[in-house]
N, C-alpha and C positions, 0 to 999 in steps of 0.2 A: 523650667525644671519639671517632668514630669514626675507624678507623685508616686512617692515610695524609694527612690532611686536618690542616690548623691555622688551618681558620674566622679566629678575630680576635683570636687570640693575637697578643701581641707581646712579646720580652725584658723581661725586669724592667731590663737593665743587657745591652746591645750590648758584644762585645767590641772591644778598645783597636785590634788589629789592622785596616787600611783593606781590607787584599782578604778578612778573615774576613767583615768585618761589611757589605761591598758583596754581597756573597754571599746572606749571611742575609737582607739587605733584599728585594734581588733576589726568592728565593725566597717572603717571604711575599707579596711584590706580586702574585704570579703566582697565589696561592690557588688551587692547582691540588692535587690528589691527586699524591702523590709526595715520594717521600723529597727530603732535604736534603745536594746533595754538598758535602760539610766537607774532604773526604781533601786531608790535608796540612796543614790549617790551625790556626791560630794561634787558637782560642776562649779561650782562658787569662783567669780575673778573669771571665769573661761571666755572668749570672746567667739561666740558658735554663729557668729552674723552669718546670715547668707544660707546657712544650710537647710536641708530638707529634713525635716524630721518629722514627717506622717506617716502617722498612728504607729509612732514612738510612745513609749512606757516610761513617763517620768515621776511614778506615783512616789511619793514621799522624798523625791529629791531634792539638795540644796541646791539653788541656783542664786544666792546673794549676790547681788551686786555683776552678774553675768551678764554680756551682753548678746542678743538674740534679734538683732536689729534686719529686718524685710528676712527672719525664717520663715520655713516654712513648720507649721506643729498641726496640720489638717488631720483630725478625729483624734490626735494622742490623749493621752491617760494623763494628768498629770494634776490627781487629787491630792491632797495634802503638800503637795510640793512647796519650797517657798523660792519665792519670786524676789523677796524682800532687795529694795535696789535696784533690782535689773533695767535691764533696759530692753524693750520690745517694741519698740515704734518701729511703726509699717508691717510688724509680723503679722500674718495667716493664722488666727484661731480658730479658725472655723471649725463647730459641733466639738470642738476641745472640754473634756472634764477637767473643770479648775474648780471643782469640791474641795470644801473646806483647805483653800491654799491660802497662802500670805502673799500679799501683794503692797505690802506698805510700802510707798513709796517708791514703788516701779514706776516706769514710764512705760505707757500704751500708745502713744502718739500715733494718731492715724493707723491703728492696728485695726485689722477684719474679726469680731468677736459674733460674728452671726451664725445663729443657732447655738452658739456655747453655753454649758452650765456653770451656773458662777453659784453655789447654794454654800453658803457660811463663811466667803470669803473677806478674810480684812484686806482691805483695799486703802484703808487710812492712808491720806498724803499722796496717794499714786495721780500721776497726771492720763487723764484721757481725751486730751482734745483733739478732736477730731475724729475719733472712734469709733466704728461702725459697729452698734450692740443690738442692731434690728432682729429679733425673736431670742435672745439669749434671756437666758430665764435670772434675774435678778432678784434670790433671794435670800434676806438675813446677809447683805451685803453689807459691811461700814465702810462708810464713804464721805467719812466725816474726814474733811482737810482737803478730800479728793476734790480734781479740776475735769471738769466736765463739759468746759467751755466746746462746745459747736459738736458734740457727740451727736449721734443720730439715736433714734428709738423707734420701735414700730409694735406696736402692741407690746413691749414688757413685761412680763410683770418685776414690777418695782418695790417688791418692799424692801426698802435698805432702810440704813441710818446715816443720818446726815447733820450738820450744822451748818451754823453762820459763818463757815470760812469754805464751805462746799461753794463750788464757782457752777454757776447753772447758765453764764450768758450765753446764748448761743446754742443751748440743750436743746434740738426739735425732733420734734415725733408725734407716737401715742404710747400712753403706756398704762398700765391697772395700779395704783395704790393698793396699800397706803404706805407711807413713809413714816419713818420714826426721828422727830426732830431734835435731838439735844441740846440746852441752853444751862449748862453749867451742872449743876447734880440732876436739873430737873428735866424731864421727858414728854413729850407730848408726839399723837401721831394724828394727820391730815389726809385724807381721801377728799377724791371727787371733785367738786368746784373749788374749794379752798385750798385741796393742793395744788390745783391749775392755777390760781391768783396766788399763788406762795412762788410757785417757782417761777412762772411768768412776770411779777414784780422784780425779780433778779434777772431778768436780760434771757430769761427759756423762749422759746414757741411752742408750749406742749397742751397737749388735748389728752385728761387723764379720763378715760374708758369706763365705762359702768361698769362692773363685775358682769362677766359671761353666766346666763343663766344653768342652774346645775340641771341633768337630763332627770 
């Protein structure tokens, strides 16, 4: 599917909302080249598997529990949106704003998030295994409950927050610290070699990076 275009696609499952899914209609009628403005809307329940949605406008929209399964969302908008639920395994993030969105408890499975911005997203409980996060900028992420089993990294930077149910087996790369570890009220954060023997004792392969020198 070349980008920007959605030829003869159509939803598996329209969402419930009348001005989301006037919209969506709208838009595929038009088979025109050009993203999908969603900003503000109400897609929650929609099932948009399959479709192309690059540099689509999903800023502040609902997306609960929606499914978005091998989309495509290559450079879309989609800050503040919430995720909460969904389902995105195998989806195309690539260089996507997902600023300060919700992601609790979505599933990324095998999803492309290279070059994405993720800066203040709660991510709590979302599974990402197998997930491609090489240069996506990881910061003030929570990612505590989240599964991260066999994720890729390639320089990071990594400051999230995390606990003792974050799943790291299988986490390889490189990435910059530091991390913020939660263990009940109390807080503590790890760089350098100690978060390399932190996460590496939990089934990682990860090589945490000196801080880049400032010019």
């Amino acid at each position: 599917m070349s980008s920007g275009t959605h030829e003869d696609w159509v939803p598996r499952r329209f969402p419930s909302s009348v001005e989301a899914s006037a919209r969506l209609r709208d838009w595929l009628l038009e088979r025109k080249a050009g993203g999908l403005d969603a900003g503000g809307l109400d897609l929650s329940d929609a099932d948009l598997s399959g479709g192309n949605f690059s540099e689509s406008w999903f800023g502040g929209a609902m997306l609960t529990n929606a499914k978005l399964v091998n989309a495509e969302l290559y450079r879309s908008d989609a800050e503040g949106a919430d995720f909460t639920g969904a389902d995105l395994t195998l989806a195309s993030l690539v260089r996507v704003n997902l600023d300060d969105a919700i992601l609790r408890n979505a599933i990324l499975d095998s999803a492309n998030l290279v070059g994405a911005s993720l800066y203040g997203v709660d991510a709590a409980g979302a599974s990402l295994r197998g997930t491609a996060l090489m240069g996506s900028s990881l910061l003030h992420v929570d990612f505590r409950g989240a599964d991260l089993s066999n994720a890729i990294v390639e320089e990071n930077t990594f400051k999230v927050k995390v606990d003792d149910t974050t799943v790291f087996e299988g986490l390889r790369g490189t990435v910059f610290g530091p991390i913020t570890i939660t263990a009940g009220v109390e807080e503590y954060t790890l760089g350098g070699a100690q978060l390399e023997d932190w996460i590496n004792t939990r089934g990682g392969a990860v090589r945490v990076l000196a801080p880049k020198p400032r010019s």
